[in-house]
N, C-alpha and C positions, 0 to 999 in steps of 0.2 A: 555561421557559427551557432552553435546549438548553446541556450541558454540551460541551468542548471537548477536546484533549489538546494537550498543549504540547511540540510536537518538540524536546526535548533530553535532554543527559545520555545520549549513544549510541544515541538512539533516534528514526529515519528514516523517511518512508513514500516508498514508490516508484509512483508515478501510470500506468496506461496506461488507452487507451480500455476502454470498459465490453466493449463488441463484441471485445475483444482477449485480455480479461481470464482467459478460459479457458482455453487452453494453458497460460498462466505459470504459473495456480494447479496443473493437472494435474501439469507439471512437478515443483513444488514439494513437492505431495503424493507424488510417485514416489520423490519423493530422499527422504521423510522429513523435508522442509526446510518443511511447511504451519506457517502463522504466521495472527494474525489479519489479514483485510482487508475493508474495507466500501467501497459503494459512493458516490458523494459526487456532488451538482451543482458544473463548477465553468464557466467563464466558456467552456471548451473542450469544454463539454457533459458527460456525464455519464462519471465515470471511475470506476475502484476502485482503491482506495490499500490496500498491501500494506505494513502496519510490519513493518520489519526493524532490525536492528541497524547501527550505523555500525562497520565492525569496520577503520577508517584514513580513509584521506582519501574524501571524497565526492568523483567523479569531474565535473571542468567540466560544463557544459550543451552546450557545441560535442561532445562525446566519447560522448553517450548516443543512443539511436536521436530521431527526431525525434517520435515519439508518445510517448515517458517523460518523467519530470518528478522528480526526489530531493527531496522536502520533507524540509529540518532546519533547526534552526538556530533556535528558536523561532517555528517557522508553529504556526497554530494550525488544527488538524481537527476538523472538526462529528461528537461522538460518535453513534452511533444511541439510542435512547432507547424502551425498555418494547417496546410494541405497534406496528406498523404506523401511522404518520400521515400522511396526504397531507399535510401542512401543514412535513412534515421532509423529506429529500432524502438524507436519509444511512439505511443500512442494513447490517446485517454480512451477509456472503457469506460468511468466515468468523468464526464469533466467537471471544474470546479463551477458550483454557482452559484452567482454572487449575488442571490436573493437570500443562502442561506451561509452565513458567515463565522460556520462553527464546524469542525471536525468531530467525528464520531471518538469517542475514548479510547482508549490502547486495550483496555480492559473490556469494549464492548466488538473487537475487533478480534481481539482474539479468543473471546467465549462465542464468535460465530464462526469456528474454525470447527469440521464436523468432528468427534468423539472420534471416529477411526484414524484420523490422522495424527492423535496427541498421542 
Protein backbone atom coordinates (compact mmCIF):
# COMPACT_ATOMS: atom_id res chain seq x y z
CA UNK A 1 0.00 0.00 0.00
CA UNK A 2 1.42 3.33 -1.13
CA UNK A 3 1.39 5.82 1.85
CA UNK A 4 0.19 9.51 0.94
CA UNK A 5 0.81 13.04 2.46
CA UNK A 6 -1.94 15.20 3.22
CA UNK A 7 -1.63 18.89 1.85
CA UNK A 8 -2.23 21.07 5.10
CA UNK A 9 -1.38 22.92 8.02
CA UNK A 10 0.89 25.53 5.58
CA UNK A 11 2.04 22.87 3.59
CA UNK A 12 1.80 23.26 -0.44
CA UNK A 13 3.16 21.34 -3.51
CA UNK A 14 3.69 23.37 -6.51
CA UNK A 15 3.39 21.08 -9.92
CA UNK A 16 5.41 21.71 -13.22
CA UNK A 17 6.09 19.49 -16.13
CA UNK A 18 8.76 16.94 -15.52
CA UNK A 19 10.68 18.19 -18.88
CA UNK A 20 10.53 21.85 -16.96
CA UNK A 21 11.40 20.82 -13.81
CA UNK A 22 15.13 21.48 -13.90
CA UNK A 23 15.68 25.17 -13.89
CA UNK A 24 13.20 25.60 -10.94
CA UNK A 25 15.00 23.06 -8.97
CA UNK A 26 18.53 24.74 -10.10
CA UNK A 27 17.08 27.93 -9.16
CA UNK A 28 16.08 26.98 -5.91
CA UNK A 29 19.26 25.34 -5.13
CA UNK A 30 21.22 28.63 -6.03
CA UNK A 31 19.17 30.58 -3.56
CA UNK A 32 19.74 28.07 -0.92
CA UNK A 33 15.82 27.70 -1.15
CA UNK A 34 16.20 23.37 -2.26
CA UNK A 35 13.24 21.67 -0.45
CA UNK A 36 11.91 18.11 -1.04
CA UNK A 37 10.18 17.35 -4.61
CA UNK A 38 9.33 14.11 -6.34
CA UNK A 39 8.14 13.15 -9.43
CA UNK A 40 4.45 12.09 -9.77
CA UNK A 41 2.11 10.43 -12.79
CA UNK A 42 -0.81 12.69 -12.97
CA UNK A 43 -3.66 12.81 -15.64
CA UNK A 44 -1.23 15.80 -17.35
CA UNK A 45 1.33 13.41 -17.66
CA UNK A 46 4.22 13.15 -15.66
CA UNK A 47 5.20 16.08 -13.27
CA UNK A 48 7.29 16.83 -10.16
CA UNK A 49 5.72 18.45 -7.25
CA UNK A 50 7.96 20.66 -5.24
CA UNK A 51 6.58 21.05 -1.32
CA UNK A 52 6.74 24.37 -0.14
CA UNK A 53 5.44 26.20 2.46
CA UNK A 54 2.03 28.29 2.09
CA UNK A 55 3.64 31.61 3.62
CA UNK A 56 -0.35 33.84 2.76
CA UNK A 57 -2.76 33.39 0.47
CA UNK A 58 -2.20 30.82 -2.48
CA UNK A 59 -2.48 32.77 -5.55
CA UNK A 60 -5.83 32.08 -8.13
CA UNK A 61 -5.15 29.39 -10.96
CA UNK A 62 -6.13 32.43 -13.74
CA UNK A 63 -2.70 34.21 -12.03
CA UNK A 64 0.02 31.28 -12.26
CA UNK A 65 1.80 30.24 -15.63
CA UNK A 66 -0.35 27.74 -17.48
CA UNK A 67 1.99 24.54 -16.92
CA UNK A 68 1.91 25.19 -12.78
CA UNK A 69 -0.54 23.87 -10.66
CA UNK A 70 -0.55 24.84 -6.20
CA UNK A 71 -1.79 21.75 -4.57
CA UNK A 72 -3.26 22.43 -0.84
CA UNK A 73 -5.83 22.34 0.90
CA UNK A 74 -6.16 18.71 1.71
CA UNK A 75 -5.10 17.02 -1.95
CA UNK A 76 -3.44 14.06 -1.25
CA UNK A 77 0.28 13.11 -3.00
CA UNK A 78 1.38 9.62 -3.81
CA UNK A 79 4.64 9.35 -1.40
CA UNK A 80 7.66 7.47 -3.13
CA UNK A 81 8.20 4.32 -1.22
CA UNK A 82 11.86 2.14 -0.31
CA UNK A 83 13.29 0.96 -3.77
CA UNK A 84 12.60 1.60 -7.26
CA UNK A 85 9.09 -0.07 -8.44
CA UNK A 86 7.64 -0.03 -11.79
CA UNK A 87 4.38 -0.69 -10.27
CA UNK A 88 4.65 3.15 -8.27
CA UNK A 89 4.83 6.43 -10.39
CA UNK A 90 6.21 8.47 -7.74
CA UNK A 91 9.82 9.04 -7.07
CA UNK A 92 11.99 11.72 -4.99
CA UNK A 93 14.23 14.10 -7.24
CA UNK A 94 14.71 15.55 -4.12
CA UNK A 95 14.46 13.78 -0.88
CA UNK A 96 13.38 15.21 2.21
CA UNK A 97 16.38 16.03 4.83
CA UNK A 98 15.96 15.85 7.97
CA UNK A 99 19.15 17.97 8.88
CA UNK A 100 17.11 20.77 7.34
CA UNK A 101 13.57 21.09 8.78
CA UNK A 102 11.96 23.92 6.75
CA UNK A 103 10.32 24.10 3.25
CA UNK A 104 11.18 26.72 0.80
CA UNK A 105 8.13 29.49 0.51
CA UNK A 106 5.37 29.18 -2.06
CA UNK A 107 6.42 32.61 -2.96
CA UNK A 108 10.12 31.44 -3.36
CA UNK A 109 9.01 28.63 -5.47
CA UNK A 110 7.25 30.13 -7.72
CA UNK A 111 9.48 33.28 -8.56
CA UNK A 112 12.04 30.29 -9.55
CA UNK A 113 9.64 29.41 -12.27
CA UNK A 114 11.54 30.67 -15.54
CA UNK A 115 9.82 34.27 -17.09
CA UNK A 116 8.84 32.17 -20.29
CA UNK A 117 6.60 29.91 -18.70
CA UNK A 118 4.28 32.63 -16.79
Amino acid sequence: MQPFLSLENGICAVTVPKLSAAPVLARLAAIGCEGPAMTMATQRGQRVAVLAETDGLIPPRAALPKDVEVLAWGALLPLPIGSRRTDIATEWVAAPNPQQRWLPSLDAVLAAIPARER
